[in-house]
C-alpha positions as CSV (number, residue, x, y, z in Angstrom):
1,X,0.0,0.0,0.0
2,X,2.8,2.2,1.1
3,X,4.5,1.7,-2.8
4,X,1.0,1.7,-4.2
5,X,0.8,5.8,-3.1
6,X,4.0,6.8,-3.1
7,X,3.3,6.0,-7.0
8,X,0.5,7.8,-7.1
9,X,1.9,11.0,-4.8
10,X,4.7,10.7,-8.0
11,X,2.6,10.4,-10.9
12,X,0.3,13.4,-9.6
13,X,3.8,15.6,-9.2
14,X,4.6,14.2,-12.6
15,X,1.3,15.5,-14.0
16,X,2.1,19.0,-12.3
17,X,5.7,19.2,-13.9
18,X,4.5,18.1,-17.0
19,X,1.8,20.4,-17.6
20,X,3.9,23.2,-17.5
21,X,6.1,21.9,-20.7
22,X,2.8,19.9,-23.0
23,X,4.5,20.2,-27.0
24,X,1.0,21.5,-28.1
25,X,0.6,24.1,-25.5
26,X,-0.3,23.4,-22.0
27,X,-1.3,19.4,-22.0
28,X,-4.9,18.1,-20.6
29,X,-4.3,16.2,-17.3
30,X,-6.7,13.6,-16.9
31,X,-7.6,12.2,-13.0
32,X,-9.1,8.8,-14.8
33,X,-8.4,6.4,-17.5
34,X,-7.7,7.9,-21.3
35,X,-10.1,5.6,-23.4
36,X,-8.9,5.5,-27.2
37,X,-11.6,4.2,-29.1
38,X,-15.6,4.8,-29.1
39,X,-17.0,1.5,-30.4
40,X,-18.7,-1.1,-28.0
41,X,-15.8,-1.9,-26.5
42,X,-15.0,1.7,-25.4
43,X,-17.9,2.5,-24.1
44,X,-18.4,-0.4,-22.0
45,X,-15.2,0.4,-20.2
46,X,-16.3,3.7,-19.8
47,X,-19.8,2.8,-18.6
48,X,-17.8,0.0,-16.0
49,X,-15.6,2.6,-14.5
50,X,-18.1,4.9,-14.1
51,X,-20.6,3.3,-12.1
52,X,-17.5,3.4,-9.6
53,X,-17.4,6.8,-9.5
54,X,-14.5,7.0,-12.1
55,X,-14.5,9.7,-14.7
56,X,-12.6,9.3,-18.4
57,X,-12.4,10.4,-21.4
58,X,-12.7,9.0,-24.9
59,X,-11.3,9.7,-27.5
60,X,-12.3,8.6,-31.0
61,X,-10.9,9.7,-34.6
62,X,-14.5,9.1,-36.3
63,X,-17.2,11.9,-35.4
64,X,-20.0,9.3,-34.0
65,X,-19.7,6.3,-31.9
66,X,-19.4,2.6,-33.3
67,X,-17.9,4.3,-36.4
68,X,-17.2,0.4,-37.9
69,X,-20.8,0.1,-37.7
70,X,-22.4,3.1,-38.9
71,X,-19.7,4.1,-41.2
72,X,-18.8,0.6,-42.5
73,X,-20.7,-1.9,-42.6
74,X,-23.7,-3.3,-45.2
75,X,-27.5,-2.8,-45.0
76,X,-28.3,-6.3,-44.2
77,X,-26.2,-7.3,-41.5
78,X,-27.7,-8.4,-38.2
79,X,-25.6,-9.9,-35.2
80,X,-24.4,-13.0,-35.9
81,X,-24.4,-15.1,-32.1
82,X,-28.1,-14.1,-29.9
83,X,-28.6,-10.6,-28.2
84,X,-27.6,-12.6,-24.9
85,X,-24.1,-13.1,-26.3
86,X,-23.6,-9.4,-27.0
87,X,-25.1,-7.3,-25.1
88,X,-22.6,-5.2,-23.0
89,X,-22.0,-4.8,-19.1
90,X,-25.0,-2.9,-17.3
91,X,-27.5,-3.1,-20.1
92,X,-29.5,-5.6,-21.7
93,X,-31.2,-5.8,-25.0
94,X,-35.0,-4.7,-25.3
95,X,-37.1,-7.7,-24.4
96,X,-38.9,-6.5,-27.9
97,X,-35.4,-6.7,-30.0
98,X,-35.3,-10.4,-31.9
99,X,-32.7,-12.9,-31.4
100,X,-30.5,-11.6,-34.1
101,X,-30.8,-7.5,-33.9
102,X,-30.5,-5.6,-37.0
103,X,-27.8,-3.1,-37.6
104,X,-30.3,-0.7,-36.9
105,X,-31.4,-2.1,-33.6
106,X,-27.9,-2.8,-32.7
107,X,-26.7,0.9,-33.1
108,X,-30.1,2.2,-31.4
109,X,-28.8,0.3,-28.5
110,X,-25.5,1.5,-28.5
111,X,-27.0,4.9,-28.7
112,X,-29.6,4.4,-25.5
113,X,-26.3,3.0,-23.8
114,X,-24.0,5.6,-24.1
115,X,-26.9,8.3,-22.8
116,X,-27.7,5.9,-19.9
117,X,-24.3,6.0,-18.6
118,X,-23.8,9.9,-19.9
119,X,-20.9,9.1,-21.9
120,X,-19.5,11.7,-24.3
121,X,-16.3,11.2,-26.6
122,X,-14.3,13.4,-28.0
123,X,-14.8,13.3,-31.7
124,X,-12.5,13.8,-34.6
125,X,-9.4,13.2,-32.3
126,X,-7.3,10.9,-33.5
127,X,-4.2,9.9,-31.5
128,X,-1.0,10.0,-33.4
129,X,1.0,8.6,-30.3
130,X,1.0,7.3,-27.3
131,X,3.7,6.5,-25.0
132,X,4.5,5.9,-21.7
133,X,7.0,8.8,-19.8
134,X,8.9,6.5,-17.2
135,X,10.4,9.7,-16.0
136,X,7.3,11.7,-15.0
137,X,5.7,8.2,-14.7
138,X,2.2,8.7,-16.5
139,X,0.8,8.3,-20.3
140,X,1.6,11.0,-22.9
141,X,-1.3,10.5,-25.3
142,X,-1.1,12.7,-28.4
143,X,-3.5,13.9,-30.8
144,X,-3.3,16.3,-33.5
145,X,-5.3,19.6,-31.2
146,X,-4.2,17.9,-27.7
147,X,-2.0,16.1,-25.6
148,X,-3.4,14.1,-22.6
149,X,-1.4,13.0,-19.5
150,X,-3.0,10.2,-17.9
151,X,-2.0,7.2,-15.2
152,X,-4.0,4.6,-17.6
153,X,-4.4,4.0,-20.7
154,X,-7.5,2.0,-22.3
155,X,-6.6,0.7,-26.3
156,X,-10.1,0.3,-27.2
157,X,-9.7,0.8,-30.9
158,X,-10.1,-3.3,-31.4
159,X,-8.9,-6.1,-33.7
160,X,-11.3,-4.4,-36.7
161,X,-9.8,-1.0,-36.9
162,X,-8.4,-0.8,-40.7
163,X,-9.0,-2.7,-43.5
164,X,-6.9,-5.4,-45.1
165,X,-6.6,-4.8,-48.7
166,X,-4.8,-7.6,-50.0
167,X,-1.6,-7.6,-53.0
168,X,-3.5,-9.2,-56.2
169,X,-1.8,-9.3,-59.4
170,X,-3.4,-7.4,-62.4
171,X,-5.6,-5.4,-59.5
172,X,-4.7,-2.1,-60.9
173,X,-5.6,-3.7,-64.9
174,X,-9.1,-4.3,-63.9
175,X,-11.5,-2.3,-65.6
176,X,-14.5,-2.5,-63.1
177,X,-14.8,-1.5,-59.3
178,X,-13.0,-2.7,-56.9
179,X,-14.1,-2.2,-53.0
180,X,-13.7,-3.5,-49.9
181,X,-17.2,-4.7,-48.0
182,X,-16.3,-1.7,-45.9
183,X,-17.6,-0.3,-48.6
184,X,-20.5,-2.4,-49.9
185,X,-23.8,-1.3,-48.9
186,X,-26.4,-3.4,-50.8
187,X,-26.8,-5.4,-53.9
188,X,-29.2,-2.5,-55.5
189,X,-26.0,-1.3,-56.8
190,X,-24.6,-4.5,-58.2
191,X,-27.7,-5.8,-60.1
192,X,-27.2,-7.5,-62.9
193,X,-23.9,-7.5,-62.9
194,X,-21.1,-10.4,-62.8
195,X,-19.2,-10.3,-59.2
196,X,-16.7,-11.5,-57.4
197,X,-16.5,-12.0,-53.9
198,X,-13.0,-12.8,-52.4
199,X,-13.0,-13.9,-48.7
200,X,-15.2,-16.6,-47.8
201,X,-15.8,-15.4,-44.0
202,X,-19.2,-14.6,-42.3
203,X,-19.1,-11.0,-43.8
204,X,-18.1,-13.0,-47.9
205,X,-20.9,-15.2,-46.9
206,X,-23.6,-12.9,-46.4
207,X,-22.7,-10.1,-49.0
208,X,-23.0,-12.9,-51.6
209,X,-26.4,-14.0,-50.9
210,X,-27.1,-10.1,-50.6
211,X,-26.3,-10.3,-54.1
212,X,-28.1,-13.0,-55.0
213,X,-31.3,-11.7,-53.6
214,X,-30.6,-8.2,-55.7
215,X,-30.1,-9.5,-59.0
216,X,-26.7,-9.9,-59.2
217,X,-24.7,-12.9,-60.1
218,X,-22.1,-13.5,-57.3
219,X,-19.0,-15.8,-57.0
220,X,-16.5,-16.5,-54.2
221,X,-13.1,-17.2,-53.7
222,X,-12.4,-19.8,-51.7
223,X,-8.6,-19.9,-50.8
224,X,-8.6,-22.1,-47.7
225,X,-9.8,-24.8,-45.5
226,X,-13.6,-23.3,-44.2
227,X,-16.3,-24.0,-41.2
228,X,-19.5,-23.9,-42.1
229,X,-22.2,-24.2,-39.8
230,X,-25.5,-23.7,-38.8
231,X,-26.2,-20.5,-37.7
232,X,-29.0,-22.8,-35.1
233,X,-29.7,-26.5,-34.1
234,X,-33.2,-27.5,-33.3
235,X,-34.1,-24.0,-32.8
236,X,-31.4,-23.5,-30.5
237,X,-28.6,-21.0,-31.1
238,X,-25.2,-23.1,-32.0
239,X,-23.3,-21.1,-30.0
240,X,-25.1,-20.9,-27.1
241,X,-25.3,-24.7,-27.4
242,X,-21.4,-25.4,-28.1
243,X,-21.3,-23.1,-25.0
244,X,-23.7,-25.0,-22.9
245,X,-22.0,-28.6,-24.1
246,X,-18.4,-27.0,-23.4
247,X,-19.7,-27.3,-19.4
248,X,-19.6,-31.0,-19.2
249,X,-17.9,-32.3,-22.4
250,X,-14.2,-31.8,-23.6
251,X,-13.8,-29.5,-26.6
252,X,-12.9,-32.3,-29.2
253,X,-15.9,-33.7,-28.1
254,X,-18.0,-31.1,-28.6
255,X,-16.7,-30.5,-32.3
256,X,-17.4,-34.1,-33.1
257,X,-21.0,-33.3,-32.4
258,X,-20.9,-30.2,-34.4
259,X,-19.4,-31.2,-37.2
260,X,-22.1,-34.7,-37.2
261,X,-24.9,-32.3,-36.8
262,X,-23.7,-30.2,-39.7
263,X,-22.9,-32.9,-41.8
264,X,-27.0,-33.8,-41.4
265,X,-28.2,-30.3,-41.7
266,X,-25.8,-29.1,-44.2
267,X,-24.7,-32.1,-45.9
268,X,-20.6,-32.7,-47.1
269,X,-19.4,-28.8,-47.8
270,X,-16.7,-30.3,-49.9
271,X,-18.6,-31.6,-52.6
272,X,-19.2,-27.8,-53.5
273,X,-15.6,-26.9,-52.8
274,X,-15.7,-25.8,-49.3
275,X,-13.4,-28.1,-47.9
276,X,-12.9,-28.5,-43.9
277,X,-9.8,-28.1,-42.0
278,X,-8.8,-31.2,-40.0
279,X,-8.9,-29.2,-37.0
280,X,-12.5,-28.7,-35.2
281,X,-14.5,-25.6,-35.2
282,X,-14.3,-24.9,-32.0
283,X,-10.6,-25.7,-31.5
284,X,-9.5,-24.0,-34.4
285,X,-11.4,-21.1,-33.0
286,X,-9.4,-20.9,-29.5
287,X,-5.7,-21.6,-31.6
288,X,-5.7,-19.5,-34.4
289,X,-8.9,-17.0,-33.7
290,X,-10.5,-18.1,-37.3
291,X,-14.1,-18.0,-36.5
292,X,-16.7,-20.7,-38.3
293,X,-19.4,-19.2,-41.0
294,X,-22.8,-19.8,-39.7
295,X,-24.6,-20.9,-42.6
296,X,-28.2,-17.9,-43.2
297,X,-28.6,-19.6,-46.2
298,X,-26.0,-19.0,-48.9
299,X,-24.7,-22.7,-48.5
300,X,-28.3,-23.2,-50.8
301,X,-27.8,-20.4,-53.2
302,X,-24.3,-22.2,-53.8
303,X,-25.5,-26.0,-54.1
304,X,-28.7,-24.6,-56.7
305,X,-25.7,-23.4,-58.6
306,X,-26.4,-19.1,-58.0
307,X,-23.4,-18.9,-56.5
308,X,-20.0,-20.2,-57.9
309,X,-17.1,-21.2,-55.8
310,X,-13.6,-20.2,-57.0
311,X,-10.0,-21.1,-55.5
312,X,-7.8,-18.7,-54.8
313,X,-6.9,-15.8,-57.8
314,X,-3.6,-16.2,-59.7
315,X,-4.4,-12.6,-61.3
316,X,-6.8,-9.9,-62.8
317,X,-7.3,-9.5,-65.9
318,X,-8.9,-6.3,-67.5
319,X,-12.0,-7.6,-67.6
320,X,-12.1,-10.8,-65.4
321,X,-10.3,-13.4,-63.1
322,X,-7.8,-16.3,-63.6
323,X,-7.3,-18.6,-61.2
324,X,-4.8,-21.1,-59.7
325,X,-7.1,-23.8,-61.1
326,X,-6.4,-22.6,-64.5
327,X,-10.0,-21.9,-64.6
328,X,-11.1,-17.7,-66.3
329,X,-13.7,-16.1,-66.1
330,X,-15.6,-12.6,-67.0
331,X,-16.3,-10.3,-63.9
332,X,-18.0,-6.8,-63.9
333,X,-17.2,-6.2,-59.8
334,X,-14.7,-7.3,-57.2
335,X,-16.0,-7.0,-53.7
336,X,-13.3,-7.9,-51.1
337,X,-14.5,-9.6,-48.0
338,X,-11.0,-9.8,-46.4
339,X,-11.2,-8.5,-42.6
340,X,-9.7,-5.8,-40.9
341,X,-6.5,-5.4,-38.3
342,X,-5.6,-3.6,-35.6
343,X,-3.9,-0.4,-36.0
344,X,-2.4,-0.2,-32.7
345,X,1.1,-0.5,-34.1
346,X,1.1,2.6,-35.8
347,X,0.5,4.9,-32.7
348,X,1.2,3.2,-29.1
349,X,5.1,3.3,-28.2
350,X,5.0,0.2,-26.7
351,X,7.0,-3.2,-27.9
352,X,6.3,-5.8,-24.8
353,X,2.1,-6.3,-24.5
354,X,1.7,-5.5,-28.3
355,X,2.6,-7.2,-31.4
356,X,4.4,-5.5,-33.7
357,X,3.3,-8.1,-36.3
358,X,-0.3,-8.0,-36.0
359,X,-1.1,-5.4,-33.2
360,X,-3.1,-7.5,-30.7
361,X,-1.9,-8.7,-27.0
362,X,0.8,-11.4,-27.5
363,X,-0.7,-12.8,-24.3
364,X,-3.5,-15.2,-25.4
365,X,-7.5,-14.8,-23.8
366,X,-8.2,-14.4,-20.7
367,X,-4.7,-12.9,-19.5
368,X,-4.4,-9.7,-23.0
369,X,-6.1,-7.4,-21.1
370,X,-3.4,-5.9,-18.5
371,X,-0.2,-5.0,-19.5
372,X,2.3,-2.5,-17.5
373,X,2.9,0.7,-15.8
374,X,-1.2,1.3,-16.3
375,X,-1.7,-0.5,-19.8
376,X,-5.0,-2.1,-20.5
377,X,-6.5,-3.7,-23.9
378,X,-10.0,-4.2,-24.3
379,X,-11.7,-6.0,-27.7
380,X,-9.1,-7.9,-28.3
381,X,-10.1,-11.5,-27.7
382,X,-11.1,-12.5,-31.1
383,X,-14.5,-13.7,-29.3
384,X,-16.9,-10.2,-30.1
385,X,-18.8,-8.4,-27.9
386,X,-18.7,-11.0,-25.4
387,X,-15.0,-11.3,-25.2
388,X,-14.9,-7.3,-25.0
389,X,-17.3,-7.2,-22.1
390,X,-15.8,-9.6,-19.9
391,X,-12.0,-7.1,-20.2
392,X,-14.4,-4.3,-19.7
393,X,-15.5,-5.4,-16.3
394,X,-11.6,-6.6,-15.5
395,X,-10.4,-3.4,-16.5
396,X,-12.9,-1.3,-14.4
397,X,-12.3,-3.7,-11.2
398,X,-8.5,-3.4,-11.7
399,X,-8.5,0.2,-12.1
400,X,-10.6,0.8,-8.9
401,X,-9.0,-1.7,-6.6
402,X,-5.5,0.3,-7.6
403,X,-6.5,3.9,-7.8
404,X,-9.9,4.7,-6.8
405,X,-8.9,6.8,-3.6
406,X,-7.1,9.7,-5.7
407,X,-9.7,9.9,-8.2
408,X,-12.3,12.2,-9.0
409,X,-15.1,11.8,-6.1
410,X,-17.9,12.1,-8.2
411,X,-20.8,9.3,-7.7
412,X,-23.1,7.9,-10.4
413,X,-26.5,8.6,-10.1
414,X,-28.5,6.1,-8.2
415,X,-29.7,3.3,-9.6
416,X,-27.3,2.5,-11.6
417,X,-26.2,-0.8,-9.2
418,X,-28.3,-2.9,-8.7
């Protein structure tokens, strides 16, 4: 204890000193957590520390909240696991929303929760760099108006924060459009016309049956080994039963009874070239972080033959694809459904919690959420909204336990605990 506030008697006389020599004029000194990052994960921190009476700020480069989901994301989408699975800390879903909210319903949400827990981010602020000053022992956290000082730092900005726009040969030849889904909208735009999808995820999945059901005439790249199944099994959410079986059966155990179950549902993916890696879903999930497709019914629209399957491309052509199969053919659109990264390398000063390579926690889930001198990561887990929720609360509970007693004293409004 005696450590614990002579650290904090330090870092407040660090704030003091440093204040009077910010690069861009006098700096902000911040008595709680700087949060970088305004999407779901962001604000539940926020909302977690705050119903323990601690204050932050957050700061976000977009100019609205869940800027990957208003800004970035197509018409159609819906959650893919229940409302149960994603809901954050403090707040359920309206009784009223379905299983699987909209978009719509899902930003709504996020909307109601940022007003219930009166959280405003700063918008427009993107930070340039962050770093920690082992000399004045606090966070230097840099935008291009401000620089904050702060004991904490919260990386909120997630696994999803840019978009990976991957090297294709002949790209720059191709006479017709080429867009990433962050991007793609609906298939209105695309009807009639000859497309091709690359990227064979959830997101690949689902903008090819958007296709389909606007007109269009879709095909996909399949490069590698793929999951598929489906999205429920006897009316019960497969997630929330792998979840459920995970309690009293080993994980191998549980894939074997996935993988039956989709084989009777869905019948043998390969036959229409989506082959199956040799690992299970479910333990391919927790080593590598690659997450299974759950099937809304483009597995049908590619066994009646509407949708094609392609391997991987060998090049563009002016006005199509080759591929490795030695197969052509004639394309109007490409549409590229291959994920995001994190961005983190690029601004946070910091080589030991981070990757340099692909700028997520090199500690695997459930220890990536704490690093040192006041380092935290939240939405990093490669397991959604879930996975972000559970740091959230860690985060909040660390923070209090260590620094509550020289923080700001103001209380939440009642009712806010149950």
């Amino acid at each position: 204890m005696e450590h614990s506030r002579d650290r904090e008697l330090e870092g407040k006389q660090a704030h003091d000193r440093l204040e009077m020599k910010g690069a861009r004029g006098v700096p902000e000194r911040v008595h709680g957590p700087v949060i970088v990052g305004a999407g779901p994960s962001g604000l539940a921190s926020a909302a977690c520390l705050k119903v323990r009476g601690i204050s932050s700020v957050i700061l976000e480069r977009a100019n609205c909240i869940a800027s990957l989901w208003q800004l970035k994301t197509y018409d159609r989408l819906s959650l893919h696991l229940p409302k149960q699975f994603c809901e954050l800390p403090l707040m359920p879903f309206p009784e009223s929303f379905p299983t699987y909210p909209t978009k719509q319903q899902f930003l709504a949400y996020l909307v109601e929760y940022a007003k219930r827990f009166d959280l405003k981010p700063v918008f427009n602020e993107t930070v340039e760099c962050a770093e920690y000053d082992a000399k004045f022992m606090c966070w230097r956290v840099r935008t291009e108006k401000t620089e904050y000082l702060c004991s904490w730092l919260v990386v909120a900005t997630g696994e999803n924060a840019e978009e990976v726009i991957p090297k294709i040969d002949g790209m720059v030849d191709f006479a017709g459009p080429v867009i990433h889904t962050s991007k793609y909208r609906s298939g209105d735009a695309f009807q009639c016309m000859k497309v091709l999808v690359v990227g064979c995820g959830n997101s690949g999945m689902e903008v090819c049956l958007d296709l389909c059901n606007n007109g269009a005439n879709p095909s996909i790249v399949v490069r590698d080994t793929v999951h598929v199944l489906p999205r429920e099994i006897l009316g019960r959410s497969t997630f929330g039963l792998s979840m459920w079986l995970l309690k009293w059966f080993p994980v191998q155990m549980v894939d074997r009874f996935l993988l039956l179950v989709a084989r009777v549902m869905l019948g043998d993916t390969a036959q229409v070239g989506l082959d199956r890696p040799h690992l299970g879903p479910l333990q391919l999930k927790n080593m590598s972080g690659k997450t299974p497709v759950l099937d809304v019914g483009t597995l049908a629209k590619i066994r009646a033959g509407e949708i094609k399957v392609y391997p991987a491309i060998k090049r563009l052509t002016r006005r199509g694809a080759v591929f490795v199969d030695g197969r052509a053919s004639a394309f109007d659109a490409v549409i590229l459904a291959t994920g995001y990264r994190s961005n983190v390398p690029s601004w946070l000063k910091e080589r030991n919690f981070f990757s340099d390579k692909d700028g997520l926690p090199r500690k695997p889930f459930p220890n990536g959420w704490k690093g040192d001198c006041g380092l935290y990561a939240v939405g990093f887990t490669k397991r959604g909204l879930l996975g972000a929720s559970m740091d959230a609360k860690r985060i909040a509970q660390d923070i209090e336990r260590c620094c509550k007693p020289r923080l700001s004293n103001s209380k939440p409004p009642s009712g806010w605990h149950k």
